[in-house]
C-alpha positions as CSV (number, residue, x, y, z in Angstrom):
1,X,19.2,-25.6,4.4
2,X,18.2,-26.2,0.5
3,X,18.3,-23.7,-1.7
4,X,14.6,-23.1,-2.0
5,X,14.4,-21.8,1.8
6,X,17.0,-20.1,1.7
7,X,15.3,-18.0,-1.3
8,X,12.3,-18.2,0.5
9,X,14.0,-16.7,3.6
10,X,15.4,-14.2,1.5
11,X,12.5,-13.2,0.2
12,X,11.0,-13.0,3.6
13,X,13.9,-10.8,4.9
14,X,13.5,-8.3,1.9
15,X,9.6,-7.9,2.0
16,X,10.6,-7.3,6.0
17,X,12.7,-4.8,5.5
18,X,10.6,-3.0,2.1
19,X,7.4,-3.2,5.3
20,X,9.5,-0.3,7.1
21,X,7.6,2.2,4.9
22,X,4.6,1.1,3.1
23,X,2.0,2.4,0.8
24,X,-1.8,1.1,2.1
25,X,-3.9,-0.6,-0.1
26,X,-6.7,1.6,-1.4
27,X,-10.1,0.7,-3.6
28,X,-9.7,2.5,-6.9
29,X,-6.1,4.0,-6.3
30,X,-3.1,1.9,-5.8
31,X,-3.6,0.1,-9.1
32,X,-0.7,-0.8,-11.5
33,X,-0.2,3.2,-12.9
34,X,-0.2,4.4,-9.8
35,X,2.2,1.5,-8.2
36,X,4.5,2.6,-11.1
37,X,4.4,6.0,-10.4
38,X,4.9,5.3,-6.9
39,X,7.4,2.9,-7.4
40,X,9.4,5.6,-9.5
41,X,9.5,7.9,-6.4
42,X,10.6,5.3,-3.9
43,X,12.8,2.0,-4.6
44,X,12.4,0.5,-1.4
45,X,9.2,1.1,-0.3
46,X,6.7,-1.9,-0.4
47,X,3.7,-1.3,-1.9
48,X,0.4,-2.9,-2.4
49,X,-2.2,-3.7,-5.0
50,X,-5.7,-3.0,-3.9
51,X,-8.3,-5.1,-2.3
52,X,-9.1,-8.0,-4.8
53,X,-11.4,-10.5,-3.3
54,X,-11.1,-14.5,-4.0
55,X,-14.3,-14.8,-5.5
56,X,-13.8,-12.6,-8.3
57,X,-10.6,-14.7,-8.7
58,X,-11.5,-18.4,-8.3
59,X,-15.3,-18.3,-9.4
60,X,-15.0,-15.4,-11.9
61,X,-11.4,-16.1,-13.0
62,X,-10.4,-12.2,-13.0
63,X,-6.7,-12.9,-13.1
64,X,-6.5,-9.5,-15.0
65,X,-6.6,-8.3,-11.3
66,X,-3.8,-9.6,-10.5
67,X,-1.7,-8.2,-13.2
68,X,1.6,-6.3,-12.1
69,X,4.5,-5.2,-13.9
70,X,8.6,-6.3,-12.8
71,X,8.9,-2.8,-12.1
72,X,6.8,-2.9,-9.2
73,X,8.7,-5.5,-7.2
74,X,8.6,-5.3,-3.7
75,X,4.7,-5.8,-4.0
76,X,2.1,-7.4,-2.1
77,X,-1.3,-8.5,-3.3
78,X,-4.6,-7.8,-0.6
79,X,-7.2,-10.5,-0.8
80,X,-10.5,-10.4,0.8
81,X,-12.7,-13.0,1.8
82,X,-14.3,-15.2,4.4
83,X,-13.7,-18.8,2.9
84,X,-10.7,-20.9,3.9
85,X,-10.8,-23.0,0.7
86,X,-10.9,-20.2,-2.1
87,X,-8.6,-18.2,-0.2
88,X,-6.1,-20.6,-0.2
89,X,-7.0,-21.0,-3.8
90,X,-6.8,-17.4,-4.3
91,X,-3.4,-17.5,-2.5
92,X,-1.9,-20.0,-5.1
93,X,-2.8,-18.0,-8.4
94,X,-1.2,-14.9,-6.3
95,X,2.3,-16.7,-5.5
96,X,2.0,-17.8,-9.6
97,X,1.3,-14.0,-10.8
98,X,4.5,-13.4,-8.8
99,X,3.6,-11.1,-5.6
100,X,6.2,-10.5,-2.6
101,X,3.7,-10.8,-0.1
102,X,-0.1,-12.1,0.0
103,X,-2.5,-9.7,2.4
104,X,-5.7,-10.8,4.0
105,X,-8.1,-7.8,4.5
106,X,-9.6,-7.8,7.6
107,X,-10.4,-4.3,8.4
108,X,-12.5,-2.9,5.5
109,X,-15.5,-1.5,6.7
110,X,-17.4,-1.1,3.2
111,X,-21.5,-2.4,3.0
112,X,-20.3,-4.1,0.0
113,X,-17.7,-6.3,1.8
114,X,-19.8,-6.6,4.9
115,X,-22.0,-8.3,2.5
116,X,-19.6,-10.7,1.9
117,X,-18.7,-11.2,5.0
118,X,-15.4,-10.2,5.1
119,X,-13.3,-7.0,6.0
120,X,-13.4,-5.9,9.4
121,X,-16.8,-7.9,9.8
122,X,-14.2,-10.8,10.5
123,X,-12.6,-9.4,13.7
124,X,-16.0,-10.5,15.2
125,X,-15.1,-14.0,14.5
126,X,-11.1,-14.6,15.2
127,X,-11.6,-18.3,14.6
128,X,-12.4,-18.3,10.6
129,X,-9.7,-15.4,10.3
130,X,-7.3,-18.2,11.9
131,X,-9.0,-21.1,9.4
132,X,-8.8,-18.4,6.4
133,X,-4.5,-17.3,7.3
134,X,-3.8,-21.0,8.1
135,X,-5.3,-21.9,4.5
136,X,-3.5,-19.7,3.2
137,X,-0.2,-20.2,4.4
138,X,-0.6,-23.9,3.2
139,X,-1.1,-22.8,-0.2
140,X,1.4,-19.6,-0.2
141,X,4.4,-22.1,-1.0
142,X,6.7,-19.9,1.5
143,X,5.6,-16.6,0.6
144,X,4.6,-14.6,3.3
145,X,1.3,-14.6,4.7
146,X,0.1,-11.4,6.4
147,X,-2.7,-9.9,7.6
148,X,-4.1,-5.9,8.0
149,X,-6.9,-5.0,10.5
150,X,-8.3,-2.4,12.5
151,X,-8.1,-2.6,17.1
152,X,-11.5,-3.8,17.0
153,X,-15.0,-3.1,15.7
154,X,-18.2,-1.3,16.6
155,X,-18.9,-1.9,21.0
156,X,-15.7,-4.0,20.9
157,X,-13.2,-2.6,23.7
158,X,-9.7,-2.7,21.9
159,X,-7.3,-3.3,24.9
160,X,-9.7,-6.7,25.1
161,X,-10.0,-7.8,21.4
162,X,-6.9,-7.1,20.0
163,X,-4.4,-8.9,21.9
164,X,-6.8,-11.8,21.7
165,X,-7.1,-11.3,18.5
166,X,-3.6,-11.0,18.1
167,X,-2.7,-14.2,20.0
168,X,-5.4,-16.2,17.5
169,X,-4.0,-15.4,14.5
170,X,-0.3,-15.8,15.7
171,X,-1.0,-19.5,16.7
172,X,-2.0,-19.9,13.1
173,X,1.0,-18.9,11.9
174,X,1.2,-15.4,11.0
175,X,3.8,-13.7,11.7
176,X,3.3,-9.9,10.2
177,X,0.3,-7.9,10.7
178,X,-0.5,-4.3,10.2
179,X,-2.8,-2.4,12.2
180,X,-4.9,0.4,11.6
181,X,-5.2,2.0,14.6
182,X,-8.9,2.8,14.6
183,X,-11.9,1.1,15.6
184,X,-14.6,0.5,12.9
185,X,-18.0,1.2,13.3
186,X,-20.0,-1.3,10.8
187,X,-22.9,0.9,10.9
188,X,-23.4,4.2,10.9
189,X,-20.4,5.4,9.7
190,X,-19.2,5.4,6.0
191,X,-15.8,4.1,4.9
192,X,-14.8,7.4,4.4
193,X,-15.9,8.7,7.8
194,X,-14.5,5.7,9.2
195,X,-11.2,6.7,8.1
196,X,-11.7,9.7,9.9
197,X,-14.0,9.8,13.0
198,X,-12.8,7.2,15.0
199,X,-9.8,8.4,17.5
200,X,-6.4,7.5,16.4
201,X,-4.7,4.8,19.1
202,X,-1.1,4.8,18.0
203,X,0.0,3.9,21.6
204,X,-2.2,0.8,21.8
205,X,-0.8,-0.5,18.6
206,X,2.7,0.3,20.3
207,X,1.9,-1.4,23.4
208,X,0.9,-4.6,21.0
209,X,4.7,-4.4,19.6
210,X,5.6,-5.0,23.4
211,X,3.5,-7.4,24.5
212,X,4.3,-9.6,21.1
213,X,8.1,-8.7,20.4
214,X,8.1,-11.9,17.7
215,X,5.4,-10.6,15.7
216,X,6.3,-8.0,12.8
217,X,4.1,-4.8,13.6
218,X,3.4,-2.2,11.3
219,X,1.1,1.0,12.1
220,X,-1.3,2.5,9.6
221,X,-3.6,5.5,10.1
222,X,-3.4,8.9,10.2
223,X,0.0,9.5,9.5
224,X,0.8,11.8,7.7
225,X,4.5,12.8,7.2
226,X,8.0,10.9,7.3
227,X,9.0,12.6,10.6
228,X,5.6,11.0,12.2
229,X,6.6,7.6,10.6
230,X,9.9,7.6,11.8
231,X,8.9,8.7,15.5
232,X,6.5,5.3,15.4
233,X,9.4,3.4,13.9
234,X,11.8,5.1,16.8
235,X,9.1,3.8,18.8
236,X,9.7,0.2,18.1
237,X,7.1,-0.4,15.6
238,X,8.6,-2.8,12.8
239,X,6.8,-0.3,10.3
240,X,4.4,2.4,9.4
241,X,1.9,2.7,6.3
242,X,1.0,5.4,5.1
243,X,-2.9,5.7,2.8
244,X,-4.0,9.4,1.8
245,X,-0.8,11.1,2.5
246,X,1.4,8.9,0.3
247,X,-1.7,9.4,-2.7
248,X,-2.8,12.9,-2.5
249,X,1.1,14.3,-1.2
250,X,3.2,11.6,-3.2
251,X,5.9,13.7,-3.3
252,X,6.5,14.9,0.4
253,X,6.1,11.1,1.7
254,X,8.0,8.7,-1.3
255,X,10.4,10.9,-2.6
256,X,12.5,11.4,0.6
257,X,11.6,8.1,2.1
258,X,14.3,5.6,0.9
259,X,16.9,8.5,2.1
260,X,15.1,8.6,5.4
261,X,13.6,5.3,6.2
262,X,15.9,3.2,4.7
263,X,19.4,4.9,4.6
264,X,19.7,4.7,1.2
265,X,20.5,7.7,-1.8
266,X,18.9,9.0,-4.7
267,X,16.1,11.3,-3.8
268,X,14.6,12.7,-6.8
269,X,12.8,15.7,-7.8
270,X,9.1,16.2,-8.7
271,X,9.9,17.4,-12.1
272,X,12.8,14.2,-12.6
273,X,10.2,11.7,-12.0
274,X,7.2,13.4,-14.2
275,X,9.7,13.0,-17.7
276,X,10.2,9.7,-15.7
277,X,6.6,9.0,-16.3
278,X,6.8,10.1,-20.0
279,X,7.6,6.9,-21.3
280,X,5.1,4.4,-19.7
281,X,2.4,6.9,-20.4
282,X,4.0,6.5,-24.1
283,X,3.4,3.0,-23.7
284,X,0.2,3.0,-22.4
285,X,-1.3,5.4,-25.0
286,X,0.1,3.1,-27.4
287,X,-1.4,-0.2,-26.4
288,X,-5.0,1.8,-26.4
289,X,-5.1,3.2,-23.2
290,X,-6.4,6.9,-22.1
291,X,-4.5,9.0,-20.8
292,X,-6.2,9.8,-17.3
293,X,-6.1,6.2,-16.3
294,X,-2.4,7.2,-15.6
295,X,-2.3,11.1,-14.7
296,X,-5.3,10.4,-12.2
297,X,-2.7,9.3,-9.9
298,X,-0.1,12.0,-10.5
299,X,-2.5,15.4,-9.7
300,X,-0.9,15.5,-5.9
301,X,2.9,15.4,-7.9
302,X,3.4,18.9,-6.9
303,X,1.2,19.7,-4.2
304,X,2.2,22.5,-2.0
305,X,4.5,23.9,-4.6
306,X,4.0,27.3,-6.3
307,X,1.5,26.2,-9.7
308,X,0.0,23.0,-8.3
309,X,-3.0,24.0,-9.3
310,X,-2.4,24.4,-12.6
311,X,-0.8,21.6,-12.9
312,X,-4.1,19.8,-11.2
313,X,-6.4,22.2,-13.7
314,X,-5.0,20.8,-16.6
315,X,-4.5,17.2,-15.8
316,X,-7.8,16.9,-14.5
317,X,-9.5,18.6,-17.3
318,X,-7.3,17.8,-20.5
319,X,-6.4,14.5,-19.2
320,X,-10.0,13.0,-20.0
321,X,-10.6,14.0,-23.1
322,X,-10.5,11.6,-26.2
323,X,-7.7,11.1,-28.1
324,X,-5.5,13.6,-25.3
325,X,-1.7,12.8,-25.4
326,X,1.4,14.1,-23.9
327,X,1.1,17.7,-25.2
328,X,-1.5,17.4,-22.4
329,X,1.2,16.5,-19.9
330,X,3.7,19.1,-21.6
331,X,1.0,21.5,-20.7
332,X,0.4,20.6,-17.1
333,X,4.3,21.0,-17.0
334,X,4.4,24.1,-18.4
335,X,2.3,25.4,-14.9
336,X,4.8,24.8,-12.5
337,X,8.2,25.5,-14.0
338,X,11.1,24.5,-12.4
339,X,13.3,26.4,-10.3
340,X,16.6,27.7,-12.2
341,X,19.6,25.4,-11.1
342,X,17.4,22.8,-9.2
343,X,18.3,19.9,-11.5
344,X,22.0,20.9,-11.5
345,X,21.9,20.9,-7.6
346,X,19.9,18.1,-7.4
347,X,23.0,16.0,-9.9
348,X,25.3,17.5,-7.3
349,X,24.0,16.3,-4.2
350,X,23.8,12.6,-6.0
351,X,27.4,13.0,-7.1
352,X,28.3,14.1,-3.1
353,X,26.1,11.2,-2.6
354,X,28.3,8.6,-4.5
C-alpha cells in the first residue's frame, strides 16, 4: 500500500469514528464561530459547515465560504446542487481548502433550493444524485464522499424509496450516508415545520443499518439528548446527529459527549469554555469584527442553569451594539455566577481522570 492511501485510509477511519456524534449542518448557524465554539466543547465530535452550494463556488468564486480555521478539524463541508460537473468542481476547491469530509445535501426542503433543484427535490430523481456522488468522488482525491437525506419526499412511501434509494447511491460508490428520519413535504410545509411535523421513523432508518450492514449509517432528527444518541448507537446505527439540540442546549449535548460517545476524558464546564472563548472573540474584535457574530452562537451556553436568562438578556442586547467588547461578555458572566468549588472539583475529577 503507498503511503498516500494509507493517509487516505486514515483519514477515512478518523472522520468514521468523529461521525459517532455529529453536529448537523444548519443555514445561518454552524458557521466558523460557532464551529469554534463547538469545537471547544467537544474534541471528537465531527462537525459540519453549513450548506454552501457549487454555484456560488464555481460561477461566483465565493471561496470565502469555504473558509475554516485548524482548530476545527474533524470538519466536513455540505455542498448543494444538481450538476455533476460543478459539483465535482466544487468538490476539488473543498479537498484544497482542507475539509475531512465533502457532504452532498440532498434533504433540504427550502423554496430557495427547490429552485435550484437540489435538496431533497433530488430524492425524486436517484439517478442524477448517483451522476452528482460519482462526480464527486472522482474529483474528491480520496476524501470521503458522503451524502445526507431525508426517507423520502412528499406521496413517496419510505419503506419503497429509501432502500432503492439507498441501493442507487451505494452502486455509485458511497459509502456513508446520514439520514434524517423524516419525510419532506415540498409544498405546504415550511422548513421549519418540516423539521417538526413530519413523524419521526428512527426504526426505519435502523432497519436500513440491517438491510445494508457495509454502508456507514448515521441517524439525524429529533434527538435530543446523549442518552437518546447512545440508545440509537446501542441500536447498531454507525452514528447519530444531532441539529437544534447541540445549538440551542450546547452544553447538555457537546460537553459530555467525547466522555460518553467516545470514551475519552476532559469534560469541561460551561464557565471553563466561555474564558475559553475570550481569546478568539479578542481576535475577532481585533481584525474588525462585531461582537455578536460570535456570542450569537453562545446564548444556549447555560441554558437550564440558574441565570440563563440573564446571561441570554445581556448577550442578546449588549452584544449588537457598536463598538461592544468583552466588558459585554464580563457582563453576561456576571448573571450566572459559578457555583463555589465547581472549578476545584471539576480539576479533581480530571486529575482522577489522568
Amino acid at each position: 500500500m503507498t503511503a498516500r492511501k494509507e493517509a487516505e485510509n486514515s483519514g477515512e477511519r478518523a472522520v468514521r469514528r468523529a461521525a459517532r456524534l455529529s453536529v448537523a449542518p444548519m443555514m445561518d448557524w454552524t458557521d466558523r464561530h460557532c464551529r469554534y465554539f463547538h469545537r471547544l466543547m467537544s474534541r471528537h465530535a465531527l462537525l459540519y459547515t453549513e450548506m454552501v452550494t457549487a454555484p456560488a463556488l464555481v460561477r461566483g468564486g465565493a471561496l470565502h465560504l469555504l473558509e475554516h480555521g485548524d482548530e476545527e478539524h474533524p470538519v466536513a463541508v455540505q455542498l448543494g446542487g444538481s450538476d455533476p460537473g460543478e459539483l465535482a468542481a466544487a468538490t476539488k476547491l473543498s479537498v484544497q481548502a482542507g475539509y475531512d469530509e465533502i457532504n452532498l445535501n440532498v434533504g433540504c426542503p427550502s423554496d430557495r433550493v427547490q429552485s435550484g433543484a437540489f435538496g431533497a427535490v433530488l430524492m425524486k430523481d436517484p439517478g442524477l444524485v448517483a451522476e452528482c456522488v460519482s462526480a464527486m468522488i472522482g474529483a474528491a482525491g480520496g476524501v470521503p464522499v458522503t451524502l445526507k437525506c431525508r426517507i423520502g419526499v412528499d406521496e413517496q412511501a419510505p419503506r419503497e424509496v429509501l432502500p432503492a434509494f439507498l441501493e442507487t447511491i451505494r452502486a455509485a460508490g458511497v459509502r456513508r450516508v446520514q439520514i434524517h428520519a423524516r419525510k419532506a413535504w415540498l409544498q405546504g410545509l415550511s422548513p421549519k415545520e418540516n423539521r417538526t411535523i413530519p413523524p419521526l421513523d428512527h426504526d426505519l432508518v435502523a432497519e436500513m443499518k440491517e438491510a445494508f450492514p457495509d454502508l456507514h449509517i448515521t441517524v439525524n432528527g429529533g434527538i435530543a439528548s446523549l442518552a437518546e444518541a447512545c440508545g440509537l448507537l446501542a441500536r447498531g446505527l454507525d452514528g447519530v446527529m444531532i441539529g437544534r439540540a447541540a445549538y440551542e442546549r450546547p452544553a447538555d449535548i457537546l460537553l459530555g459527549a467525547d466522555e460518553e460517545i467516545f470514551a475519552r476524558p476532559g469534560r469541561k464546564s460551561p464557565w471553563q469554555v466561555a474564558e475559553e472563548m475570550r481569546p478568539y472573540i479578542a481576535a475577532h474584535l481585533a481584525a474588525g469584527g462585531r461582537l455578536h457574530e460570535v456570542t450569537r452562537h453562545m446564548l444556549g451556553l447555560f441554558a437550564g442553569r440558574p441565570g440563563a436568562r440573564g446571561w441570554r438578556r445581556v448577550l442578546s442586547e449588549e452584544a449588537t451594539r457598536p463598538g461592544a467588547g468583552l466588558e459585554v461578555l464580563d457582563a453576561a458572566l456576571a448573571k450566572v455566577p459559578e457555583p463555589v468549588g465547581a472549578a476545584e472539583g471539576m480539576e479533581q475529577e480530571e486529575r482522577n481522570e489522568r
